[in-house]
N, C-alpha and C positions, 0 to 999 in steps of 0.2 A: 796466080792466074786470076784474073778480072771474072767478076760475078755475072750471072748475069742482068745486063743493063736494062732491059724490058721488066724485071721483077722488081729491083731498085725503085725504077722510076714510077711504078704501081703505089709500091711504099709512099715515098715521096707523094705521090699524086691524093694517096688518099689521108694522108695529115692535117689532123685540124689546124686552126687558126694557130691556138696556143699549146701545142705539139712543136711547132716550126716556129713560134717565139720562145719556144723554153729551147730547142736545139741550134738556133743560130742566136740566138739572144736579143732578139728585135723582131722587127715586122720586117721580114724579105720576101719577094716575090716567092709563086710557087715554083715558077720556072728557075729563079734561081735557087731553089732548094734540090728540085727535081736532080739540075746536073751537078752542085756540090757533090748530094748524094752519089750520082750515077761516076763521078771522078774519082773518090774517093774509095771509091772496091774497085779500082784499074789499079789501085798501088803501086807506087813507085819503090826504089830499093830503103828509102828513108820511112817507109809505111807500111802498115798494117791495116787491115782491115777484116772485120767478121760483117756474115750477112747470117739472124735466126728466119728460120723459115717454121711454117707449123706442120701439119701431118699431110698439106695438099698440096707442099712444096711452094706454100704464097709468104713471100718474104713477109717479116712481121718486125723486123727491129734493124740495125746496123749502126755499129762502133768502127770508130776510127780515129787513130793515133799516125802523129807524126813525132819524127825522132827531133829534138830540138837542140842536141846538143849528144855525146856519147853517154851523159848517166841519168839525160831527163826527157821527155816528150806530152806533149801535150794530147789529149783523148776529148771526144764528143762520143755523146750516145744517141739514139732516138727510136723509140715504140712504138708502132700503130698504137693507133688513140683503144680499139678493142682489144689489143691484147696486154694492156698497161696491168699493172698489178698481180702478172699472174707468173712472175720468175724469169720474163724474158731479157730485163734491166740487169738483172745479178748473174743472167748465165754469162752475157754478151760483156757485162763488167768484169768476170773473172774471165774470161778468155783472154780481155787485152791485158789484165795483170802477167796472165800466165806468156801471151806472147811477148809481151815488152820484159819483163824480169829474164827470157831466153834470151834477150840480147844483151842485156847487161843495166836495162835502165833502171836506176836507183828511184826515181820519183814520176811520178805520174802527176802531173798540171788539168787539173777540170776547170773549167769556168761556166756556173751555172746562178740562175738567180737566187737571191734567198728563200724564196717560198719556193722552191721546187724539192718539197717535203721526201720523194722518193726519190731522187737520187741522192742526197744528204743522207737518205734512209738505207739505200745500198750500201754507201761510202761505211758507214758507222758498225753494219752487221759484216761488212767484210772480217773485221777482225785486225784490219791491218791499222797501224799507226797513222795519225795524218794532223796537217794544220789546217785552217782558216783564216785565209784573209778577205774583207770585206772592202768593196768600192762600190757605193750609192745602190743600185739593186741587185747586183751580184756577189757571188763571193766567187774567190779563186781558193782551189782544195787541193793542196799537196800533198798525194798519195804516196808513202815510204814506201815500197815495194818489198818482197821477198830476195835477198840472194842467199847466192853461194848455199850453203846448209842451212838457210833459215826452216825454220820448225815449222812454220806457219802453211796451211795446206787450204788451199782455197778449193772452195765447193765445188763438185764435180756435176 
């Protein structure tokens, strides 16, 4: 069921500069961030999407994964610039582990820059196994996922 688009696009609307360079990895328009956003919680059957909202029901974060193949998919995340640092990165990050590992995907594909210290910072307290590969100011982070009976229990 598609979120709603009005709260999205508030998100979207109200990202700093370097919020929307660290989530699309460049300098994009805000209009085209706005409807990335606002497309990306319509979900298609190859997609997932979460929207965190706070206690006044005002959207504050939204992850979003597409399936890239049957055992990989590639995820973006992104915070209001005010609620950065306060566990909205880690819920929204283990939601999409937990949704994508229900479908059966084995790895999870991030591509973020290298100084983006907190989500490298999520990625490493999740617990879960991962690689790094670097090109010029990004890295790409291959997240092992949980299956079948794996032990590992991502934070609730």
């Amino acid at each position: 069921m598609p979120y709603d688009d009005r709260r999205v696009a508030a998100l979207g609307r109200g990202l700093s500069t370097d919020s929307l360079r660290r989530r699309f990895l460049g300098a994009v328009s805000r209009d085209f961030a706005v409807g990335e956003l606002v497309r990306e919680t319509g979900c298609g059957a190859r997609e997932i999407a979460f929207v965190a909202e706070d206690v006044d029901g005002i959207a504050v974060g939204e992850a979003y994964a597409v399936l890239l193949d049957a055992t990989s998919a590639e995820a973006a995340f992104v915070v209001a610039d005010g609620s950065q640092h306060h566990g909205v990165g880690t819920l929204l990050f283990d939601a999409v582990v937990r949704g994508l590992a229900a479908r059966g995907v084995q790895t999870m594909i991030l591509e973020t820059h290298v100084r983006n210290a907190a989500m490298l910072g999520i990625v490493r307290a999740s617990g879960l196994s991962y690689g790094l590969r670097g090109a010029g100011g990004t890295v790409e982070v291959m997240v092992h996922l949980p299956i079948g009976g794996a032990e590992r229990a991502v934070a609730s």
